[in-house]
N, C-alpha and C positions, 0 to 999 in steps of 0.2 A: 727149181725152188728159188733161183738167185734173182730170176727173173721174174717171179711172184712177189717178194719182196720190194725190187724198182718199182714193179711195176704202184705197190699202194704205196710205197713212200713218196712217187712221185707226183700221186693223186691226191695224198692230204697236204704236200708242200704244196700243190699248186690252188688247193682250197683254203689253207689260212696264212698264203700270200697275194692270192686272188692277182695275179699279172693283167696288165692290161695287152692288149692286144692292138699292134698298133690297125688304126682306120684302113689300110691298103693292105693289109694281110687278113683280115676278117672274113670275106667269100674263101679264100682258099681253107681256114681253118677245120669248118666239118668236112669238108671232102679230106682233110689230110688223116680225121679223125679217124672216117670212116675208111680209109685205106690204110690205116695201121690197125683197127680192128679187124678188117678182111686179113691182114699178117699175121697178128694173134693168132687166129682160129686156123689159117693153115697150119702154124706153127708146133699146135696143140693137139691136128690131124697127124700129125707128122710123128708126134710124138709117142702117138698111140700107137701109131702104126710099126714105130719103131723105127724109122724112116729121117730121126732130125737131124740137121748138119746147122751146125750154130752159124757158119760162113753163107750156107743159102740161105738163111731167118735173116739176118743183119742184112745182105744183098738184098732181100725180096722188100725185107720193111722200107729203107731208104728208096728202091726203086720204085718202088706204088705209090709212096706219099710224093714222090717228087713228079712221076707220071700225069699223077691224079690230080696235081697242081698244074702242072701244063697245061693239061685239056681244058681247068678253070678258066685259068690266062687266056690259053687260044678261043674258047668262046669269048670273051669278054672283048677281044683285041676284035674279033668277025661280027659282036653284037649278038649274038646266041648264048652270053653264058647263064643266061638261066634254062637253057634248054641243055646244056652243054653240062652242065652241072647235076642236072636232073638224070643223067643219061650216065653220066658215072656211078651216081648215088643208086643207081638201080641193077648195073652189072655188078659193084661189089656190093652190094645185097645179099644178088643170087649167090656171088661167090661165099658171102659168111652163110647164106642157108644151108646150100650145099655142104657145106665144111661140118656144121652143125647137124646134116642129119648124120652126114659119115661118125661124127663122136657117138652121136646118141647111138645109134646101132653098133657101134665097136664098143661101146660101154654097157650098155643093155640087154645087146645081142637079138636086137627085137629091128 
């Protein structure tokens, strides 16, 4: 619950203080997005399953968003990072699909 909490208090601070973002962190920002959403949803697989350890959630979220920013970096440093990007953006995908159908069927039972 404490984490559903951060989680909207962090989203209306950061909507009616609207931060800027500086120019050379901009490409990495949705891929960070989107590997702390792929976190999320295992978190919440985890949770269900009954399975959560609050020290693998904190390890996993910081490792993905920081992983997921390297590969940014390393395509852009090789010249591929929009390919490099696209290619992240579509493994954690599957990975929140995945995670997503495991709830629905552990919630639903269907």
């Amino acid at each position: 619950m404490i984490a559903i909490i951060g989680l909207l208090l962090g989203v209306i601070i950061g909507v009616v203080v609207q931060p800027d973002v500086p120019v050379f962190l901009q490409p990495y920002l949705p891929i960070a997005v989107v590997a702390a959403l792929d976190t999320l949803a295992g978190g919440l697989r985890a949770a269900l399953d009954g399975a959560f350890d609050s020290h693998v959630f904190i390890t996993s979220f910081l490792f993905n968003v920081v992983i997921a920013a390297f590969l940014v970096f390393l395509g852009d440093q090789l010249g591929v990072g929009a390919q490099l990007s696209t290619a992240v953006i579509v493994v954690l995908g599957i990975r929140i699909f995945s995670n997503a159908a495991a709830i629905r069927r552990r919630l639903f039972r269907s």
